[in-house]
C-alpha positions in Angstrom: 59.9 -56.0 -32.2 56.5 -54.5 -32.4 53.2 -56.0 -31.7 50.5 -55.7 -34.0 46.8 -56.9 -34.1 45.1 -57.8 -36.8 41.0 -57.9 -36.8 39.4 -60.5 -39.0 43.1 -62.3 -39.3 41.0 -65.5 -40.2 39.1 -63.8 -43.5 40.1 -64.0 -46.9 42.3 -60.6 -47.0 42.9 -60.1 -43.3 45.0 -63.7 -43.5 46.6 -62.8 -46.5 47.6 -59.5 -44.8 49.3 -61.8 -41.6 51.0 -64.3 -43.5 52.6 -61.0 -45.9 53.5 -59.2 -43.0 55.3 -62.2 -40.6 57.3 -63.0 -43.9 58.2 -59.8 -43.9 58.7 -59.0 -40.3 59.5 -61.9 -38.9 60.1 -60.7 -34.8 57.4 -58.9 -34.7 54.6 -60.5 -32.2 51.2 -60.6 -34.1 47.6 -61.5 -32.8 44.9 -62.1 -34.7 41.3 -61.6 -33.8 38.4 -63.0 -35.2 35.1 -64.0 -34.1 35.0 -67.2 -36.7 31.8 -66.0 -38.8 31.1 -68.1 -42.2 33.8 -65.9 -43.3 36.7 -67.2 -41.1 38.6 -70.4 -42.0 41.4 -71.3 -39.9 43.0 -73.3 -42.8 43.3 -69.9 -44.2 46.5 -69.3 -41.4 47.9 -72.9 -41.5 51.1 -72.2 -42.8 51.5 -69.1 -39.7 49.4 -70.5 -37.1 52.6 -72.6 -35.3 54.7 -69.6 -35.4 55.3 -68.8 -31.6 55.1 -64.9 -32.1 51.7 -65.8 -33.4 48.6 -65.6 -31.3 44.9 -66.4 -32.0 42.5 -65.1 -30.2 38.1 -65.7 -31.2 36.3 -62.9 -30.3 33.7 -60.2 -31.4 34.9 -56.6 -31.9 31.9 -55.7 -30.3 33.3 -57.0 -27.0 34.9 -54.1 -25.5 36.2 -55.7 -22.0 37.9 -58.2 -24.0 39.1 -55.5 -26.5 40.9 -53.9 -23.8 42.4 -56.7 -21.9 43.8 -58.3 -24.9 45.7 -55.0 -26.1 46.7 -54.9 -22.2 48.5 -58.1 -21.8 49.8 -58.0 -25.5 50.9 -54.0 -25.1 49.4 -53.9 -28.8 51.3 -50.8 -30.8 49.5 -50.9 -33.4 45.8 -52.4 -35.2 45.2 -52.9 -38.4 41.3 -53.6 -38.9 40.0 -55.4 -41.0 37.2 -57.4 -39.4 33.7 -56.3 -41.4 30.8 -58.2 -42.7 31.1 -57.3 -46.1 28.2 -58.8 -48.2 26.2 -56.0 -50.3 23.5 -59.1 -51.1 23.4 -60.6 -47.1 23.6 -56.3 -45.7 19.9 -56.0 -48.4 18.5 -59.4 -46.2 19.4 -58.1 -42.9 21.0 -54.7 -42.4 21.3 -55.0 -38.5 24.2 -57.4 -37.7 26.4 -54.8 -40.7 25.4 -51.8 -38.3 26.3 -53.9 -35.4 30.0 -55.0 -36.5 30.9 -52.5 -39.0 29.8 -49.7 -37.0 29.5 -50.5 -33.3 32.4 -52.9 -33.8 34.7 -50.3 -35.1 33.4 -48.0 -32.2 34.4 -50.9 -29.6 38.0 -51.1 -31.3 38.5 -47.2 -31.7 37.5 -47.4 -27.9 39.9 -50.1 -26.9 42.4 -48.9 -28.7 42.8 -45.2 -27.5 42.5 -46.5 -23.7 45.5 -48.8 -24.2 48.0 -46.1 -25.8 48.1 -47.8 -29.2 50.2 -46.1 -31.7 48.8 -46.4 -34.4 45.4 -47.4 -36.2 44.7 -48.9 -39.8 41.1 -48.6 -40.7 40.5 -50.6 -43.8 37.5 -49.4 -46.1 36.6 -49.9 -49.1 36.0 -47.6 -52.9 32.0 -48.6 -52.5 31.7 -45.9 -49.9 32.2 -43.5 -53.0 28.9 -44.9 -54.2 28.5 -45.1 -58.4 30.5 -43.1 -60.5 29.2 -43.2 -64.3 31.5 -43.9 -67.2 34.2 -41.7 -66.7 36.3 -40.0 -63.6 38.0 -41.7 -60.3 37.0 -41.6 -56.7 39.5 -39.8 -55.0 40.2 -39.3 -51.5 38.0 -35.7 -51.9 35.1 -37.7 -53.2 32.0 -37.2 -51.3 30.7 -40.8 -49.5 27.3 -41.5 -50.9 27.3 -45.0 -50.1 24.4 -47.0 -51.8 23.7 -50.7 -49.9 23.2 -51.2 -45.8 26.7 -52.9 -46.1 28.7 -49.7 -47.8 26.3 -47.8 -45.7 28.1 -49.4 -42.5 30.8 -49.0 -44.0 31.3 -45.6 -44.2 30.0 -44.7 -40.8 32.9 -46.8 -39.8 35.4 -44.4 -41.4 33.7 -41.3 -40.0 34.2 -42.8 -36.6 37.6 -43.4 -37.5 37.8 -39.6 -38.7 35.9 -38.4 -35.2 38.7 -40.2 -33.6 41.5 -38.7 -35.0 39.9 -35.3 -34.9 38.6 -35.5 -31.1 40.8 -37.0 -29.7 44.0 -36.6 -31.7 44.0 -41.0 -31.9 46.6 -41.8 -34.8 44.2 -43.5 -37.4 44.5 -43.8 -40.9 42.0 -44.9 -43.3 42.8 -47.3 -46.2 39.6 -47.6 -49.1 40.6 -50.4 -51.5 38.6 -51.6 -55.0 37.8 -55.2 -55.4 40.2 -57.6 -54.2 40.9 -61.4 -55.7 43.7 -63.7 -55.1 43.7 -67.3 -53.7 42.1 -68.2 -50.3 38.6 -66.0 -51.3 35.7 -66.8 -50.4 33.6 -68.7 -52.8 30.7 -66.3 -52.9 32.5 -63.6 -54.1 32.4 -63.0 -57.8 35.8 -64.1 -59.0 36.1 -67.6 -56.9 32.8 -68.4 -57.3 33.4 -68.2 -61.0 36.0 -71.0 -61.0 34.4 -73.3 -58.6 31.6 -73.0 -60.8 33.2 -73.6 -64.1 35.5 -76.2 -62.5 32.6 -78.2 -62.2 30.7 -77.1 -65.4 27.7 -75.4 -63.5 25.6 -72.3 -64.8 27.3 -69.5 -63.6 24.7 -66.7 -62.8 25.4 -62.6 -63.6 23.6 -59.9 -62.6 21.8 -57.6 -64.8 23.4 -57.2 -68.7 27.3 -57.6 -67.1 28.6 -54.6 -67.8 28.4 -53.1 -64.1 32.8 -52.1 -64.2 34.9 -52.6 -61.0 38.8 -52.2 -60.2 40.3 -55.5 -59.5 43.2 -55.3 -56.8 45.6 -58.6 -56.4 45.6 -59.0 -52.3 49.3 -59.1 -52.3 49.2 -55.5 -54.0 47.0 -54.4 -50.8 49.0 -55.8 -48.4 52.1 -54.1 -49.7 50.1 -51.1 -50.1 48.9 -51.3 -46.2 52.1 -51.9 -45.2 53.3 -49.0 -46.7 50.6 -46.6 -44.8 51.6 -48.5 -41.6 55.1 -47.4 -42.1 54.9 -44.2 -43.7 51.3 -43.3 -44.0 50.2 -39.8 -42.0 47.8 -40.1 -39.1 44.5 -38.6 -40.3 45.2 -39.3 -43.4 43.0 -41.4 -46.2 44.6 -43.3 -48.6 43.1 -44.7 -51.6 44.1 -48.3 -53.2 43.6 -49.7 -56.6 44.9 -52.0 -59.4 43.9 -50.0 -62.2 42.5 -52.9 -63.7 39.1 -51.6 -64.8 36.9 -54.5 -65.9 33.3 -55.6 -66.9 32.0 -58.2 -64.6 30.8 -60.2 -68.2 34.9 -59.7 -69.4 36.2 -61.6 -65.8 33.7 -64.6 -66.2 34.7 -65.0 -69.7 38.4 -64.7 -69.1 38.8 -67.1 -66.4 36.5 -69.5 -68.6 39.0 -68.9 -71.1 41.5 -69.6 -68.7 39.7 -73.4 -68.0 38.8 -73.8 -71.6 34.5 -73.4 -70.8 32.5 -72.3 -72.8 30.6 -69.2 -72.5 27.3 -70.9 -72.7 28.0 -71.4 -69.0 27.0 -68.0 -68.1 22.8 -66.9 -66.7 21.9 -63.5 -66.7 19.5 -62.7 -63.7 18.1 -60.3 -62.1 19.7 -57.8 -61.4 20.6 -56.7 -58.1 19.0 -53.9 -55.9 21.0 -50.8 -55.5 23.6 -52.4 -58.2 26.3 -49.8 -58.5 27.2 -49.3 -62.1 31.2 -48.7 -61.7 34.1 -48.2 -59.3 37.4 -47.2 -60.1 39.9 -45.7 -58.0 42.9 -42.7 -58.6 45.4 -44.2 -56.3 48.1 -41.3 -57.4 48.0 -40.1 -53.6 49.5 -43.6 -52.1 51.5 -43.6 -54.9 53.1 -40.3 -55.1 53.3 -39.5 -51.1 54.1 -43.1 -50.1 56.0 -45.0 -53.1 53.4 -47.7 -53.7 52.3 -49.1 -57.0 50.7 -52.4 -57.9 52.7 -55.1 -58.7 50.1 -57.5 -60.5 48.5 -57.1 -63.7 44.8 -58.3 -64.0 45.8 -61.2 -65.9 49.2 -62.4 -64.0 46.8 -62.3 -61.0 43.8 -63.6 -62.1 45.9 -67.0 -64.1 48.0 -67.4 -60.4 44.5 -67.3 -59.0 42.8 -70.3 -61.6 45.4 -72.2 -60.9 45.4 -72.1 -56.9 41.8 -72.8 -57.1 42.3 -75.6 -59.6 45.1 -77.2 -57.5 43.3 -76.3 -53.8 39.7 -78.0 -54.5 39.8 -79.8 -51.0 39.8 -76.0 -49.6 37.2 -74.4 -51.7 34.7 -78.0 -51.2 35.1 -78.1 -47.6 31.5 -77.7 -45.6 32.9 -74.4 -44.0 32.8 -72.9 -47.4 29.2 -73.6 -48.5 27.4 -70.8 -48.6 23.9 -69.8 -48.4 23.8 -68.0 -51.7 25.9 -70.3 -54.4 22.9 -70.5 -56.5 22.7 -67.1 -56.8 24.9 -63.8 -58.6 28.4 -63.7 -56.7 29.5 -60.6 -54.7 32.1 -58.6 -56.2 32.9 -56.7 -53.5 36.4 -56.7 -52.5 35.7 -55.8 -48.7 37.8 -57.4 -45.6 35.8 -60.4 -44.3 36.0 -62.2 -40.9 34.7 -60.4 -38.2 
């Protein structure tokens, strides 16, 4: 049995990540920690949460007393981290509280961590690190970060603390950088969700700029396999890409889930486009795949049909108060980040 915890367990892909792993390792002990932002939603671990090798415990990754005695009492063996504020639009607003918990947070954790002998360390990034690529070529795990928003800004200082503490202090981490996840249980402000609960309900669905900014869509259920393969085999120091080579238009998602629901088109409102807009991502995940054994088992449109249809069948989760968000009136996210912190 091995003790793992998990950092923003109650977010959309840090929950999907806990309920993957206790099916699949069902003795192992598992805590998650979460400081319940707008991100968390318990309901989010109600099919896990009564499981008595789970443990739930709020707190801020920026807490480093609480950090360490947590790790103590639970003899943690290994982290997986997740926790981030991950908002490119909210990081443009306010910058500071992204600095605070993506980079002091994953500071705190690195911290805790190293005191209390853990194992081993999963730092989960993201491809938006990389920056823009233009219309052809991959980010690879050699691509230079040139990170374009506060939020992928905060992002990658994260994972050079990460690297600092594998190469001070010899700490086991290992660095995961995913494209854009989707899958049920998403928040509703990012781009694929808010989508459907849009259309669902026949309101104007806004897009940024002409539509054709291109991102790599990732099922989660493809990450979480793909994390738990690094966990298992992954090499400490390492960095390890993770895409679902599903290259898309932003304009050819929105009109394939309103294919999906049988809207029309009409829905869609350009706007504005946003600052810093980054014009396409797309990852070569041949490293994961050839060292590790992973590949992705969803394609864009098994995924993103199981997806409609959760959302279709689950509108008591995505109309509950804890999922309003400030900015539904607006362009939705498309970044696939770990939320929760």
């Amino acid at each position: 049995m091995t003790t793992v915890l998990v950092t923003g367990g109650m977010g959309f892909i840090g929950s999907s990540f806990l309920q993957y792993w206790m099916k699949r390792h069902p003795k192992d002990r598992v805590i998650n920690y979460d400081l319940l932002t707008y991100a968390g939603n318990p309901a989010n671990v109600e099919e896990i949460s009564h499981l008595p090798n789970y443990r739930f415990v709020k707190g801020d990754i920026t807490d480093l007393a609480l950090l360490e005695k947590v790790m103590k009492e639970e003899s943690v063996e290994r982290v997986v981290h997740f926790a981030a504020e991950s908002h490119v639009d909210r990081s443009i607003l306010d910058p500071s509280c992204f600095v605070t918990t993506n980079v002091l947070g994953t500071q705190c954790l690195l911290e805790a961590a190293k005191q209390c002998g853990v194992g081993r360390f999963i730092h989960v990034s993201t491809d938006e690190v990389y920056g823009s690529l233009g219309a052809e070529g991959y980010f690879s795990e050699t691509t230079p970060l040139a990170p374009n928003s506060p939020y992928s800004a905060s992002k990658a200082g994260s994972d050079l603390l990460a690297r600092a503490y594998y190469e001070t202090y010899g700490f086991p981490v290992l660095i995961t950088r995913c494209s854009n996840n989707y899958g049920p249980r998403q928040l509703p402000e990012k781009l694929i969700p808010a989508v459907i609960t849009k259309a669902l309900v026949d309101q104007p669905i806004p897009l940024y700029g002409d539509g054709r900014n291109i991102r790599d869509w990732l099922h989660v259920d493809d990450h979480c396999s793909a994390i738990e393969k690094v966990i298992e085999c992954g090499v400490p120091g390492q960095v390890y890409n993770i895409g679902g080579n599903n290259e898309r238009t932003n304009v050819e998602v929105v009109s394939q889930i309103l294919r999906t629901l049988g809207k029309p088109d009409s829905l869609i409102r350009y706007v504005s486009d946003r600052l810093g807009h980054d014009r396409r991502y797309a990852i070569d995940s041949s490293k994961i795949q050839s060292e590790l054994g992973w590949k992705p088992a969803y394609t864009f449109e098994r995924g993103l049909a199981q997806t409609v249809e959760w959302y279709a069948n689950h509108k008591d989760y995505w109309l509950r108060p804890s999922n309003t968000t400030v900015k539904r009136n607006e362009a939705a996210e498309e970044s696939g980040d770990a939320e929760g912190a």
